[in-house]
C-alpha positions as CSV (number, residue, x, y, z in Angstrom):
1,X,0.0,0.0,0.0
2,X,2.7,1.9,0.7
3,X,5.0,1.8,-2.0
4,X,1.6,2.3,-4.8
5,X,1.1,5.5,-2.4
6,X,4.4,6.7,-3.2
7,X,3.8,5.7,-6.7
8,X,1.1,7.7,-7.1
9,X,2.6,10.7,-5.0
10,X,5.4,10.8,-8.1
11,X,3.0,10.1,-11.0
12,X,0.1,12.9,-9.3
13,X,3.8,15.5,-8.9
14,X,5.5,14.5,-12.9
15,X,1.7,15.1,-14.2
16,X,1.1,18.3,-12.5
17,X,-1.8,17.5,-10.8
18,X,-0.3,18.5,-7.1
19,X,-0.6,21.9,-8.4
20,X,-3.6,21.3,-10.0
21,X,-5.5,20.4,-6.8
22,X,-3.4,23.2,-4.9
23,X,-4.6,25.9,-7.3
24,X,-8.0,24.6,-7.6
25,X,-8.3,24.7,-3.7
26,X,-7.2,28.5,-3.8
27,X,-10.0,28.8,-6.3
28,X,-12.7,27.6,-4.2
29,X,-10.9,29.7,-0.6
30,X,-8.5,32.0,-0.1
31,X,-9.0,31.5,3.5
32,X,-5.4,29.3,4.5
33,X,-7.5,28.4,7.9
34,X,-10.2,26.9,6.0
35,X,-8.0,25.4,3.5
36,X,-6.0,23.5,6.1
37,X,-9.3,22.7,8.3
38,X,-10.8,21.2,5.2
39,X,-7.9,19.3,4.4
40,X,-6.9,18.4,7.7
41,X,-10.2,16.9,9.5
42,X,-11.9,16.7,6.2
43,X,-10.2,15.3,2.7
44,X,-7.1,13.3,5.1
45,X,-9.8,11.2,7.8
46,X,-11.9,10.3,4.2
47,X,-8.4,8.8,2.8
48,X,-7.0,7.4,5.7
49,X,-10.6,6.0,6.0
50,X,-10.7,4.0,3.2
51,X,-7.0,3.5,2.4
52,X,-5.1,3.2,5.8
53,X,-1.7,2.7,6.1
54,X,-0.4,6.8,6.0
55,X,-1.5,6.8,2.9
56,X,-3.2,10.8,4.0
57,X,0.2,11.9,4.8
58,X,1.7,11.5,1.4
59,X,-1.6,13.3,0.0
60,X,-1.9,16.0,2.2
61,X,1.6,17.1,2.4
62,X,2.3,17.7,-1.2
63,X,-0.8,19.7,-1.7
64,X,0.3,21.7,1.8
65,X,3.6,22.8,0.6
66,X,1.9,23.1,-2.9
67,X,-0.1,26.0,-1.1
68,X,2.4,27.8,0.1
69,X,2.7,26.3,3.6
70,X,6.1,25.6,5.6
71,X,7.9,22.4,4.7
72,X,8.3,21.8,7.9
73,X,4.7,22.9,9.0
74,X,3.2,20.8,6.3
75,X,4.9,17.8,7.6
76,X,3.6,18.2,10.9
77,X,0.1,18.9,10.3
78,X,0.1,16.2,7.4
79,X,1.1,13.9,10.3
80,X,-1.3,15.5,13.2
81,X,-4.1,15.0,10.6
82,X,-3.5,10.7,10.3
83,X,-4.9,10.5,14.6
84,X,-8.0,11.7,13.8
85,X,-9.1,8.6,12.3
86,X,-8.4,5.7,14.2
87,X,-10.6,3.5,11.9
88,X,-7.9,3.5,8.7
89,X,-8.6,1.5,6.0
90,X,-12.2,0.9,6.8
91,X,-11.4,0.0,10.4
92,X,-9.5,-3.6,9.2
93,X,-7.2,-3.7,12.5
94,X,-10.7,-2.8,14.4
95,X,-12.8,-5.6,13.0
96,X,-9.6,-7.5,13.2
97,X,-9.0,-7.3,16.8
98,X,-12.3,-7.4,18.2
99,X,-13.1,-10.6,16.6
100,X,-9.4,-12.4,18.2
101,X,-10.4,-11.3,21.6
102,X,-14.5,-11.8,21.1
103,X,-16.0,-8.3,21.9
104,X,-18.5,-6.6,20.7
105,X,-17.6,-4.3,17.0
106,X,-20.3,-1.8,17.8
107,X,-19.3,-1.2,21.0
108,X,-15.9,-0.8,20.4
109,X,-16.3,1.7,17.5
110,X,-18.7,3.6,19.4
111,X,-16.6,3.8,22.9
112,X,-13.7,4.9,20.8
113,X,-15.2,7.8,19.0
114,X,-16.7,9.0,22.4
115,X,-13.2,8.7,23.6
116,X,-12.2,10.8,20.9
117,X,-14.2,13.1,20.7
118,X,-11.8,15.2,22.9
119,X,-8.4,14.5,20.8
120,X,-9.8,15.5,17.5
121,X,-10.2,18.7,18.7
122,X,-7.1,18.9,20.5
123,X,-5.4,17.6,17.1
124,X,-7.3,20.0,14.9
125,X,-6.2,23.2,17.2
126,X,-2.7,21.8,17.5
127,X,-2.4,22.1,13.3
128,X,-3.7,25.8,13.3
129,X,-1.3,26.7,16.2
130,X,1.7,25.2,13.9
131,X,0.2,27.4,10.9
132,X,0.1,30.6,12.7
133,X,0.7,30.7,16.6
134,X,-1.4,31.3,19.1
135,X,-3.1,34.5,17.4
136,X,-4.3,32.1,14.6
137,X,-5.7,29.4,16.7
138,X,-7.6,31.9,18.9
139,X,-9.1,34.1,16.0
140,X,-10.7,30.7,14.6
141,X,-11.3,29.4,17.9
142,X,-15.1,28.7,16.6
143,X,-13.9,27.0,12.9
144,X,-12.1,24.8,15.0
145,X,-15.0,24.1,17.5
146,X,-17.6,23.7,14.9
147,X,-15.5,21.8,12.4
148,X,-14.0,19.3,15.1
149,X,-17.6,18.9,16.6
150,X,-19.4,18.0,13.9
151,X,-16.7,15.3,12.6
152,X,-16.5,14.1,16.0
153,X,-20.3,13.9,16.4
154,X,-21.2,12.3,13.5
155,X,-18.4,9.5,13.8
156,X,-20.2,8.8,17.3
157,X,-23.2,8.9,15.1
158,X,-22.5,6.6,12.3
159,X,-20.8,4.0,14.7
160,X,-23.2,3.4,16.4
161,X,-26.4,3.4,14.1
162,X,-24.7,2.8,11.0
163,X,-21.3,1.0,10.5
164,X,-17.9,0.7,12.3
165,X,-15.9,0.1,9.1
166,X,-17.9,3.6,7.7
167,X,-17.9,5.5,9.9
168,X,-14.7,7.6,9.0
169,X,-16.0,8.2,5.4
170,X,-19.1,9.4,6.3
171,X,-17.9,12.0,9.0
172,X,-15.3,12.9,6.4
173,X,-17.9,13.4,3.9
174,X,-20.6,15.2,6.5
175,X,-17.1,17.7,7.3
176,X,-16.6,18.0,3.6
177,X,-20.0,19.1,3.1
178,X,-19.8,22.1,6.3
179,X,-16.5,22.9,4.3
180,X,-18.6,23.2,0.9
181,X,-21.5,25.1,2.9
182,X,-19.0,27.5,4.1
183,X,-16.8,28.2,1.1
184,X,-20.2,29.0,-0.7
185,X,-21.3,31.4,2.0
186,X,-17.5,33.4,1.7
187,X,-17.8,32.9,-2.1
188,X,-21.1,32.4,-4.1
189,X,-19.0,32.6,-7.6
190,X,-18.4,29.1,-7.1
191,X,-20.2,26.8,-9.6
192,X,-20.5,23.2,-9.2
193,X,-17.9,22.2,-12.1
194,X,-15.4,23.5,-9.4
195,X,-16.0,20.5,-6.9
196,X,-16.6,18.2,-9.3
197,X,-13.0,18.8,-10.8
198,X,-11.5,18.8,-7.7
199,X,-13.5,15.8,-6.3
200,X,-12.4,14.1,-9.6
201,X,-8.6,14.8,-9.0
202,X,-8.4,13.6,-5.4
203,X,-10.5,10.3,-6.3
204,X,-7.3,9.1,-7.5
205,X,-6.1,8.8,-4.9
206,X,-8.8,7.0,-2.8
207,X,-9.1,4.4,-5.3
208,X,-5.2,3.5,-6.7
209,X,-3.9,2.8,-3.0
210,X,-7.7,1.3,-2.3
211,X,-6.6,-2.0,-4.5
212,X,-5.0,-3.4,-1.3
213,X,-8.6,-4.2,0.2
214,X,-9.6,-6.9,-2.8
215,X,-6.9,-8.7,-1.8
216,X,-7.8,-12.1,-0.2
């Protein structure tokens, strides 16, 4: 998984389409916060969701320093944005475990997002204070709330009434959609061509590094 992850990293770089995403992201915000909010709790927990592994990091961090963000700083909150989803690769080492030592799946995946409910805000606010210090965290001390809540909400949500192994994806998704709401509140130029291009360029890379799971 790991080595089709860097493949696709250096195919997605030679082809330009690093940039591509980078540049369409600017198009749909100019707001850095909600460009690394969105990517962070929202586009990395949908890929680490369904592909596992770190595949996020090797996603996120290219399109981070692509924006103009801190080598160094885009490492870190590449990295920071991988713990929010402890259900990688639709919750394999979950379903996995629980089944070796005979507990309950539902429970498990539901205790665990209570548990971190707590974290993923922690995380979150930890990746804005790397952007910009403490004057950046506290000026979007409500993004953070709202955006952490709601993914942290409706994993509890989906755990419990819907699936373990799906839960990531759809919080990721339900986050996406806040983003979506948000960017078209700050800028109603936006058409829906623009999302559908972007959408289209990262589903690349949920479904190359995704081959692992037909695996026997």
């Amino acid at each position: 998984v790991i080595f089709f992850g860097v493949l696709l990293f250096h195919l997605m770089n030679e082809s330009g389409k690093i940039n591509d995403i980078s540049n369409q992201i600017k198009n749909l915000t100019n707001d850095t916060v909600l460009q690394i909010i969105i990517l962070s709790i929202g586009i990395s927990p949908l890929i680490e969701s369904t592909s596992g592994f770190g595949t996020a990091f090797l996603v996120i961090t290219p399109i981070l320093i692509s924006l103009g963000i801190n080598n160094y700083k885009a490492a870190c909150i590449g990295i920071l944005s991988l713990l929010a989803v402890p259900w990688g690769a639709l919750a394999t080492g979950t379903v996995i475990g629980t089944e070796i030592v005979n507990l309950n799946l539902k429970f498990v995946g539901f205790l665990t997002a209570i548990l971190t409910f707590t974290t993923i805000v922690f995380f979150l606010s930890t990746c804005l204070f790397i952007l910009g210090g403490s004057k950046t965290l506290y000026k979007n001390i409500f993004k953070t709330l709202i955006y952490a809540s709601s993914f942290s909400l409706t994993n509890i949500i989906f755990n419990y009434f819907v699936s373990v192994e799906l839960a990531g994806v759809f919080s990721s998704l339900i986050t996406l959609l806040i983003g979506i709401i948000n960017i078209n509140i700050q800028n109603k130029n936006i058409s829906i061509k623009d999302y559908r291009y972007l959408a289209r360029l990262l589903l690349q890379y949920i479904l190359v590094p995704n081959t692992h799971l037909t695996l026997p």
